[in-house]
N, C-alpha and C positions, 0 to 999 in steps of 0.2 A: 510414303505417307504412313504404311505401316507402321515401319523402323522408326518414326520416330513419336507416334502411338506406345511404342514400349518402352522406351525410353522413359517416358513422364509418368507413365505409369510404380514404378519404383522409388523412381522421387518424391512423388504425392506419398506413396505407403512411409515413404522414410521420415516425412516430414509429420506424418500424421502420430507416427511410433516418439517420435521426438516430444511432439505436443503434451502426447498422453503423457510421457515420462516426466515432464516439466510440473505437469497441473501436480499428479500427482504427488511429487515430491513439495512445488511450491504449497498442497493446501497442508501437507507435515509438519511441514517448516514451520509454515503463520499459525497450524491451531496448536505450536506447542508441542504435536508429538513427538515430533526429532526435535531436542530442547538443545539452544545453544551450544556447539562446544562438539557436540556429538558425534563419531565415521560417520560417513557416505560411502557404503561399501557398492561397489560396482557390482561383482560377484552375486553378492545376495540378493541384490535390485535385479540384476538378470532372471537370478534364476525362480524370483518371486511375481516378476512377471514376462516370464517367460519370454524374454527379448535377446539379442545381441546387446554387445555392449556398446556399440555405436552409437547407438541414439541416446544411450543411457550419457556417454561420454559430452555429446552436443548437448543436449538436456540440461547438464551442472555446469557446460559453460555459459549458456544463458542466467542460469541461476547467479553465477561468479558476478555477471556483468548485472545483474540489479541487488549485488551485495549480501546476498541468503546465503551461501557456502562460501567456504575460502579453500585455497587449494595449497598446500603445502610443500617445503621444500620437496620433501621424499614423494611428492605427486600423490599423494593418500589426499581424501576431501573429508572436511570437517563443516559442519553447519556454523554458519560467520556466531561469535560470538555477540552479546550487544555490549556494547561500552558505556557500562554505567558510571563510570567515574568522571567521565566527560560528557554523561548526558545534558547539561546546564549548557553546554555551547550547541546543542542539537537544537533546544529547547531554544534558545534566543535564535538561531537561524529562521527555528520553526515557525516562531511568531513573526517574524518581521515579514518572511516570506505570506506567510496568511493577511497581514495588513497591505502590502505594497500591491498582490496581485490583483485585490480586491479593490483596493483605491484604484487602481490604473482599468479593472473592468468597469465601474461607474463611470469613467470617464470615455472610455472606447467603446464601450459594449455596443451589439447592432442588434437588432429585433435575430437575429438570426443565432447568435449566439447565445441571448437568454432563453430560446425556444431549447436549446441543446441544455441549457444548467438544467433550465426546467424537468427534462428529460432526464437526465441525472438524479434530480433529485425526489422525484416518483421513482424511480427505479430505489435509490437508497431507502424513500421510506417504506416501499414493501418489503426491506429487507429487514429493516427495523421490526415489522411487524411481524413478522414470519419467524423472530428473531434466529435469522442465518447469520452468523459472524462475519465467516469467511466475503458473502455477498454484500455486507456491508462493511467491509474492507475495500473490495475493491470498487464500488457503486462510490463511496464518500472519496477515495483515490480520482476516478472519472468524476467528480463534481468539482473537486477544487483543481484539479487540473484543468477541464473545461473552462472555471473562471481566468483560472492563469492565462488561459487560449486567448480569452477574449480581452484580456489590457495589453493586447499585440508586441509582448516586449519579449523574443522567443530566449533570451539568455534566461529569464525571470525564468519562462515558461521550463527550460531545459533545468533549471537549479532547484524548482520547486519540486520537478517532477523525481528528482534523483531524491530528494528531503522527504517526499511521502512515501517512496518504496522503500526509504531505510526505517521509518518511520511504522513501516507496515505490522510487525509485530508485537510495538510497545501498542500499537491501537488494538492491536488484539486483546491483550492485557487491561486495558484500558476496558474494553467492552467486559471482558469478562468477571470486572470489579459488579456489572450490575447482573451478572448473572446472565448474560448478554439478550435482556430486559432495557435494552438502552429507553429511556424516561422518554416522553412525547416534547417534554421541552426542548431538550437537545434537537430532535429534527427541526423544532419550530425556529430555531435557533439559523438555520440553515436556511427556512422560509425567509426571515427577517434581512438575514444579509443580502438574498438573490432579490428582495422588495427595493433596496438600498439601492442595490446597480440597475435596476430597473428605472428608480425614480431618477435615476445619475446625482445620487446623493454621495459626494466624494466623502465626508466628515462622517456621514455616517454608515460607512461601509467600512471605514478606518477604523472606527469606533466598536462595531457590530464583532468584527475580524479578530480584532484583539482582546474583544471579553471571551469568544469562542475559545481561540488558541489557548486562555489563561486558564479557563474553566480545563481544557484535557490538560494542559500542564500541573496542574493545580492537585488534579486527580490521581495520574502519577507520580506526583513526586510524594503525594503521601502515602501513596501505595508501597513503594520503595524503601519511605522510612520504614513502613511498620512492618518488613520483610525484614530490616536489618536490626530488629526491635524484639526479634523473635530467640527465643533461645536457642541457643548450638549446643545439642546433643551431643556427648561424650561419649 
């Protein structure tokens, strides 16, 4: 019983060394510190918080596998960069996915699954309030994943879910266009849709889904032009 008392014990600490190392680097990542493009040096992350590089190692391969670093031939790690040149085919995934999960939750949803959006979406709007970015990244991630949950269609649920964590850093940008002051209509916005699958209003959950998605799309692509609008310094 001992022996295997110590056993689990090393595991737990490795896993828990792993987690830190992940948050860590994931909330870099999303608020912009390590900006696209950027190393991931192992090295310096060791010795800056004081870890092996093992967990640092497992850490960036979680990160790898939801798209935040990429790992290069020469095995050196770079923060993934975002592909703005193809953002327009994100952008039309993005929406369809926000119409279809939401049509199909009006139609399946069970009292048990709107008690869970609802939950989600009091957690998002204290994040709103509080104005945490980061918390309202991943709070508005668990709300439309949740609906994704509830139109039972798990291929939807797996392709939306992979669309909002690649998604997770233009929302940062997005938020940070208001000073991350996000407007009270925007959460209301969110009330309106979860009222929609509540009433198993299919047209207008369809409807509600796709002025949302338009409204952040809408906001980033003019954010982008006026980036590209900016003079370059010689």
């Amino acid at each position: 019983m001992t022996k295997t008392s110590d056993t689990a014990a090393p595991e737990r600490k490795r896993g828990e060394g792993v987690r830190f190392v992940y948050e860590i680097l994931r909330d870099d990542i999303l608020n912009l510190a390590l900006p696209p493009g950027s190393p991931v040096d192992e090295i310096q992350l060791a010795e800056r918080l004081s870890m092996s590089r093992t967990p640092i190692r497992e850490a960036l391969v979680r990160l790898a596998g939801e798209g935040l670093v990429t790992t290069l031939p020469n095995r050196s790690t770079v923060v993934a960069n975002i592909d703005f040149l193809n953002l327009h085919h994100f952008f039309d995934a993005m929406t369809l996915m926000y119409r279809v999960t939401t049509r199909l939750a009006a139609e399946y949803r069970t009292d048990g699954d709107l008690a869970v959006i609802r939950n989600h979406q009091a957690a998002f709007a204290r994040a709103v309030e509080a104005q945490d970015a980061l918390a309202m990244i991943a709070t508005n991630r668990d709300l439309h994943a949740a609906i994704a949950e509830a139109g039972r269609n798990p291929y939807y649920v797996s392709l939306f879910g992979r669309l909002l964590d690649e998604g997770r850093r233009l929302l940062r940008i997005y938020y940070l266009s208001f000073d991350d002051r996000l407007p009270r209509r925007y959460v209301d916005e969110h009330e309106d849709i979860i009222a929609a699958i509540e009433a198993r209003d299919i047209a207008a959950a369809d409807r509600l889904a796709s002025q949302h998605a338009d409204q952040i799309v809408a906001q980033l692509q003019r954010l982008i032009a006026e980036d590209r609008r900016r003079p370059v310094t010689l």
